[in-house]
C-alpha positions as CSV (number, residue, x, y, z in Angstrom):
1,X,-23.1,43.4,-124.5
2,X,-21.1,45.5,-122.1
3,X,-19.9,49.1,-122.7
4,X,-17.2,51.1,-120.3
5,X,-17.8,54.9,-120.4
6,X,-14.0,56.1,-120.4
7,X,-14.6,59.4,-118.5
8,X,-15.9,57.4,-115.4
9,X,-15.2,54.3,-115.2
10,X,-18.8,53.2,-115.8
11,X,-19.9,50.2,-116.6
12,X,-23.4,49.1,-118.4
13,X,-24.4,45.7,-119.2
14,X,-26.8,45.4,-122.0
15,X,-29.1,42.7,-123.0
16,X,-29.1,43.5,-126.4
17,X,-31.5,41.1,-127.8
18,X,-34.2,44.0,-126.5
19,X,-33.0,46.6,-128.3
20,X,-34.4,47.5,-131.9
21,X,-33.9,49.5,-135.0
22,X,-31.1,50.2,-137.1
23,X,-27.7,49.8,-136.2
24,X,-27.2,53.5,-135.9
25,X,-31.0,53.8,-133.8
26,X,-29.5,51.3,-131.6
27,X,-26.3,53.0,-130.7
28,X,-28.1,56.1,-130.4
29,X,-30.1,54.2,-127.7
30,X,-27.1,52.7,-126.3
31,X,-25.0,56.4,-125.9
32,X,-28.1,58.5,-124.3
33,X,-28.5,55.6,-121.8
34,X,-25.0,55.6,-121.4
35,X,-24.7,59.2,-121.1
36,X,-27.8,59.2,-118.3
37,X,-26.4,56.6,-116.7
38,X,-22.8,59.0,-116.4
39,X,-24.8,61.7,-115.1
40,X,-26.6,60.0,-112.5
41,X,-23.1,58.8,-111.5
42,X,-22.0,62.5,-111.5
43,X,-24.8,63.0,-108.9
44,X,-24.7,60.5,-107.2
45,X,-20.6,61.6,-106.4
46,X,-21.8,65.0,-105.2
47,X,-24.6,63.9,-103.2
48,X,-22.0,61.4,-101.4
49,X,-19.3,64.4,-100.6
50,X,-22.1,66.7,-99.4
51,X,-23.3,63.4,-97.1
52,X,-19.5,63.6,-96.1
53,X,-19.2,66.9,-95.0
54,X,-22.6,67.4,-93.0
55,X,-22.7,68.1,-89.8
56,X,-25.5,68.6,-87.4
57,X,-25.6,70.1,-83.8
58,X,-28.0,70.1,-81.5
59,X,-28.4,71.5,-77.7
60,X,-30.3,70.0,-75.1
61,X,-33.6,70.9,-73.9
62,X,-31.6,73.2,-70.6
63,X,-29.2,73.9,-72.6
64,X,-26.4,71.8,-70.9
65,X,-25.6,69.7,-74.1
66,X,-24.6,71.0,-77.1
67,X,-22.7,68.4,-79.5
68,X,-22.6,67.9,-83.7
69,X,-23.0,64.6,-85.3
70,X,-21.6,63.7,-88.6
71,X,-24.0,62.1,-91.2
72,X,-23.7,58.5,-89.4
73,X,-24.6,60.2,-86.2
74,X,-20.9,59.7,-84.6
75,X,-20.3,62.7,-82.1
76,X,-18.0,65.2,-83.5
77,X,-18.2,68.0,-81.0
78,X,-19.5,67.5,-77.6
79,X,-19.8,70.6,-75.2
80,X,-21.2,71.1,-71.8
81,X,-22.2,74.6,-70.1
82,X,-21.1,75.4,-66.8
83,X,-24.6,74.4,-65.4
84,X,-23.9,70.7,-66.5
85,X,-21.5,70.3,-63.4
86,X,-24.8,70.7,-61.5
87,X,-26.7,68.1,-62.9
88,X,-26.0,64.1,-61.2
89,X,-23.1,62.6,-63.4
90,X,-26.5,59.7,-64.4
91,X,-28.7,61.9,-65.5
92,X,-26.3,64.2,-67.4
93,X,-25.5,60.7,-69.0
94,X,-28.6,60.2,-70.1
95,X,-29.2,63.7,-71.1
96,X,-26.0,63.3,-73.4
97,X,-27.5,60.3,-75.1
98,X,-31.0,62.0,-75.6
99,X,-29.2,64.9,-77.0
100,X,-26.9,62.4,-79.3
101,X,-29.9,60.5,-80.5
102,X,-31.8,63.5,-81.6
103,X,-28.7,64.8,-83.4
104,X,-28.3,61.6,-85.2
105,X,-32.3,61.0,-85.9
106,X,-32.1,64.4,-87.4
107,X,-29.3,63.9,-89.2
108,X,-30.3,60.7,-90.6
109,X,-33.4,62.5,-91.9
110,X,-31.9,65.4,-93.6
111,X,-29.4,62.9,-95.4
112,X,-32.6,60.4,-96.3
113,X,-34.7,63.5,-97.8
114,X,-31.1,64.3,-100.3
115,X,-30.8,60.5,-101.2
116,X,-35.0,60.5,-101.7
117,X,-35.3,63.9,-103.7
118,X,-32.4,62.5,-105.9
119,X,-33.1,59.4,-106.4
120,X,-36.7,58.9,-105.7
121,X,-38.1,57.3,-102.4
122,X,-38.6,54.0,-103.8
123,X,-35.4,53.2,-105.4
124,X,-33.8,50.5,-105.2
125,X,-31.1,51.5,-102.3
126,X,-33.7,53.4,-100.1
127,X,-34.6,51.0,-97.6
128,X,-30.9,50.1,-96.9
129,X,-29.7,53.8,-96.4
130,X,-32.6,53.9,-93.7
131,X,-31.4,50.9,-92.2
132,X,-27.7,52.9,-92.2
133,X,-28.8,56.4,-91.6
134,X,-31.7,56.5,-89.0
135,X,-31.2,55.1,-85.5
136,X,-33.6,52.5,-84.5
137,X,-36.5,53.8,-82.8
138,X,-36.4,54.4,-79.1
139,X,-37.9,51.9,-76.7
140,X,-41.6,53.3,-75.3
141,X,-41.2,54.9,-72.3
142,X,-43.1,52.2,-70.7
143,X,-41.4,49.6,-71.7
144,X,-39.1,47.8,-68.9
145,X,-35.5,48.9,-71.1
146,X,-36.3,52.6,-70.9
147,X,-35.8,52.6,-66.8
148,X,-33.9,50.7,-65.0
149,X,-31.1,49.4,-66.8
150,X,-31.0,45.8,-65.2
151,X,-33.8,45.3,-66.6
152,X,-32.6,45.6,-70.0
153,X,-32.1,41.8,-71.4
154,X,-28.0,42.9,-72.6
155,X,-27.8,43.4,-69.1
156,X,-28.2,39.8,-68.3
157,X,-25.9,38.3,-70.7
């Protein structure tokens, strides 16, 4: 059977064969489920909108870099002190990106702890928002793509 909640759109598809009791024991059944089910979708709205909104800076190590990310870890702000006009144009650069990475590693975090404290960390969905929310880890620094970038296999294409 299917039922459509009217006061969210919600739709829950029922085997009903595995329901039993009376007719009015299985309805009963039917609206608290229905009813849980429209307030984890009340929840789940929040949680998205408060996903939307955060933001999360972070400065560099000197102090040169300071940017926000948003919950995807795109740059949103990016500043640079005075003393950044001292530093190489390469390695501020790279400092950038370390600074970016971190900002989106720790924003990634903070949004998987609020999906996992909702939801549980072993829902269904968890493993995909870690694949959308947290960076891939960084290469060791002994590996041959955190130096010199021709050694870095995109380089050769």
């Amino acid at each position: 059977g299917i039922l459509v909640s009217p006061s969210t759109s919600l739709v829950v598809v029922y085997p009903f064969s595995m329901l039993r009791g009376s007719e009015d024991e299985i309805l009963a059944q039917i609206q608290e489920q229905v009813k849980e089910a429209e307030a984890q979708a009340q929840r789940a709205k929040a949680l998205s909108e408060d996903i939307d909104k955060m933001s999360v800076s972070k400065q560099s190590q000197d102090g040169s870099v300071e940017l926000s990310v948003d919950s995807l870890g795109r740059i949103t702000e990016l500043e640079l002190s005075p003393s950044a006009a001292r530093i190489p144009m390469s390695e501020l650069a790279k400092l950038i990106l370390k600074t970016a990475t971190e900002a989106r590693m720790d924003a990634g975090t903070r949004v998987i702890d609020m999906m996992g404290s909702e939801f549980g960390e072993d829902s269904m969905w968890m493993d995909q928002m870690r694949n959308t929310y947290l960076p891939p880890a960084p290469p060791p620094p002994d590996s041959p793509s955190s130096g010199d970038s021709r050694l870095d296999p995109f380089w050769k294409r």
